[in-house]
KOLLORO-890157 format. One record per residue (C-alpha): x, y, z; residue in three letters. Coordinates in steps of 0.05 Angstrom, whole numbers, padded with zeros to 5 digits, always signed. Example, Ala and Ser with C-alpha at 12.3 -4.5 7.8 and 13.67 -1.06 7.14 Angstrom:
<atoms>
+00246-00090+00156ALA+00273-00021+00143SER
</atoms>
This chain:
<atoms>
-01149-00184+00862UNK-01094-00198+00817UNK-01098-00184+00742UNK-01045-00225+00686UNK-01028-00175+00625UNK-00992-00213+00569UNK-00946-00175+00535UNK-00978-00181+00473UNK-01045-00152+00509UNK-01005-00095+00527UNK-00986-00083+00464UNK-01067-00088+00437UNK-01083-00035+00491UNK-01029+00014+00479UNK-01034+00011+00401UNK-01099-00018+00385UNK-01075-00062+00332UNK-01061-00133+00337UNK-01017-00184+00296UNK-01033-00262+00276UNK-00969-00286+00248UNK-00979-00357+00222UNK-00947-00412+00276UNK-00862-00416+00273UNK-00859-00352+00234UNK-00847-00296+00285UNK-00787-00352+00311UNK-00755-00360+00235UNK-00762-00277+00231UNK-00726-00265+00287UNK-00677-00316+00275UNK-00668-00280+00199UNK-00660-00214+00243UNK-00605-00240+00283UNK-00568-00262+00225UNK-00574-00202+00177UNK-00577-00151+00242UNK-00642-00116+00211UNK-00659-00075+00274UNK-00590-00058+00301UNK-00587+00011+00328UNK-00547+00032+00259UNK-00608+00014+00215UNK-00671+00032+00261UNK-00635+00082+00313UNK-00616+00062+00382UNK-00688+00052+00416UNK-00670+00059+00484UNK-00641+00126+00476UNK-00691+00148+00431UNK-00759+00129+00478UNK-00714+00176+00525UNK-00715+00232+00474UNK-00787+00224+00457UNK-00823+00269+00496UNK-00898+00250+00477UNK-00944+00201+00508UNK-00988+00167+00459UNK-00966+00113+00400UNK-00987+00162+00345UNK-00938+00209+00367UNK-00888+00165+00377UNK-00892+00129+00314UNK-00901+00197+00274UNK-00833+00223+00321UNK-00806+00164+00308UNK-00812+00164+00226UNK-00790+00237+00220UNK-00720+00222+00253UNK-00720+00149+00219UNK-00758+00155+00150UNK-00730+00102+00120UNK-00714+00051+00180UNK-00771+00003+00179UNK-00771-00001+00105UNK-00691-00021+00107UNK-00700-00068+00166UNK-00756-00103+00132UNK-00705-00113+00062UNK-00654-00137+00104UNK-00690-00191+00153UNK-00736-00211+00086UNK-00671-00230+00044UNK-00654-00270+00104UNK-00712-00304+00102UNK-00710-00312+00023UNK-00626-00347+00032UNK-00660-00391+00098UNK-00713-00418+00046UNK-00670-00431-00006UNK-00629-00474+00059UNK-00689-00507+00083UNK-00701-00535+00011UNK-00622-00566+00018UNK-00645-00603+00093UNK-00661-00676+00087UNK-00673-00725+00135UNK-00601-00745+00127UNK-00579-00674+00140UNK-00620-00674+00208UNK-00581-00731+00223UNK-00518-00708+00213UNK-00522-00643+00250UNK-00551-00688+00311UNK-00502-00735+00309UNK-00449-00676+00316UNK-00485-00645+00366UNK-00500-00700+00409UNK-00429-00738+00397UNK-00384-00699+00375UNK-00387-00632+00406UNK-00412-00662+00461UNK-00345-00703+00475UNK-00293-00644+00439UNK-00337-00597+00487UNK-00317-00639+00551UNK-00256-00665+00540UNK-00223-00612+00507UNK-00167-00611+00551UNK-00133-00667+00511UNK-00131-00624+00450UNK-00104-00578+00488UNK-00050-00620+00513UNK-00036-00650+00446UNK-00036-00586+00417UNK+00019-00557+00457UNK+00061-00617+00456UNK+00070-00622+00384UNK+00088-00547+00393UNK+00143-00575+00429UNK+00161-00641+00392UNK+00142-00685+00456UNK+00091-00732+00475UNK+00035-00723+00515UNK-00011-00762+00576UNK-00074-00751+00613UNK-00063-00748+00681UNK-00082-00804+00723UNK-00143-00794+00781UNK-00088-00786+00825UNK-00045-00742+00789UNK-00104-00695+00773UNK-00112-00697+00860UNK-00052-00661+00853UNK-00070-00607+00810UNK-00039-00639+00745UNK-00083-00648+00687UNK-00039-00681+00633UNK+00037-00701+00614UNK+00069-00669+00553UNK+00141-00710+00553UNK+00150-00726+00629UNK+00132-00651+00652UNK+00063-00654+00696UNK+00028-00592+00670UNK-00040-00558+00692UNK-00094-00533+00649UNK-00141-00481+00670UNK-00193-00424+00641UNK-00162-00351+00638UNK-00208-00331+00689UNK-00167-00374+00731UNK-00102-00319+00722UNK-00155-00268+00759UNK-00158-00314+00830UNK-00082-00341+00825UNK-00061-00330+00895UNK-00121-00344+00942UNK-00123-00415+00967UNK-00092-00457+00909UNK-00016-00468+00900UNK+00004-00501+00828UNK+00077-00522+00823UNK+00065-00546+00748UNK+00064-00498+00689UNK+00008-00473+00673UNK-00033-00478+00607UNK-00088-00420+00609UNK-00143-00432+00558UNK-00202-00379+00529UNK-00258-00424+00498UNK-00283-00379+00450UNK-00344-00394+00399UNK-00295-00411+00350UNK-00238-00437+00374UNK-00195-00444+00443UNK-00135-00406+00453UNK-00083-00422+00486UNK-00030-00371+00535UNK+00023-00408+00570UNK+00093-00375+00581UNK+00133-00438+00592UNK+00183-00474+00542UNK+00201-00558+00558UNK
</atoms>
């Protein structure tokens, strides 16, 4: 016999108490907790060390262990996430249908196309650095391990990861333009001058 336990089930055994949050609410709380960091281990303690600690075996005495060492935790976790919620209402009330379209239209076009061929930033990027011009490399250039022209220099472009397995199969005569795509931004490390 095999038995499913959801994990909210789990929960309804252990503690006895069950939750009805109305539909796309628990998503929009957690989102607000993400953004204000309402249960980080500075505000609520750091649970995995403290379920370690805890030396008891039922929810009551967890939850009354748990509010001696934390008194105020759940109360400032709760302020935090709920003024969240109250700054993503106020933002909900500035979304239109125009809005949506916007944000899709840089999502699906825009990001989309900087995401993927980010490589000619790159190469423009550096070239104006250096006061030249700059080409994409041609299907048969790239064959060769050259991604782009800045003046008449062929020049490679790969992820800093790449600096960690220079050596084992791949031999690149070009300079090399090592990039870090970051959330915010790509930078650049090349040690080469044209």
């Amino acid at each position: 016999m095999k038995l499913k336990i959801p994990n909210s089930e789990v929960q309804e055994l252990l503690s006895g108490k069950t939750y009805d949050f109305p539909k796309y609410t628990t998503q929009l709380m957690n989102l607000a907790n993400q953004n204000s960091q309402g249960t980080r281990a500075r505000i609520v303690g750091q649970m995995s060390d403290l379920i370690q600690e805890f030396e008891g075996s039922l929810l009551s005495d967890w939850e009354k262990w748990y509010l001696e060492k934390h008194p105020d935790s759940i109360d400032q976790a709760t302020e935090r996430v709920f003024a969240m919620i109250t700054l993503f209402k106020d933002a909900i009330l500035q979304i239109d249908k125009e809005t949506v379209r916007n944000w899709i239209e840089e999502l699906v076009i825009i990001k989309t196309f900087s995401g993927l061929k980010f490589q000619e930033a790159i190469l423009k990027k550096v070239a104006n650095q250096f006061n030249k011009s700059y080409r994409l490399a041609t299907p048969a250039e790239e064959s060769k391990g050259i991604d782009g022209f800045i003046g008449d220099v062929g020049i490679s472009i790969k992820p800093i990861t790449y600096k960690v397995k220079m050596g084992l199969n791949e031999v690149i005569d070009s300079p090399i333009i090592f990039y870090d795509k970051k959330k915010s931004e790509i930078v650049l490390d090349f040690d080469f001058s044209l």
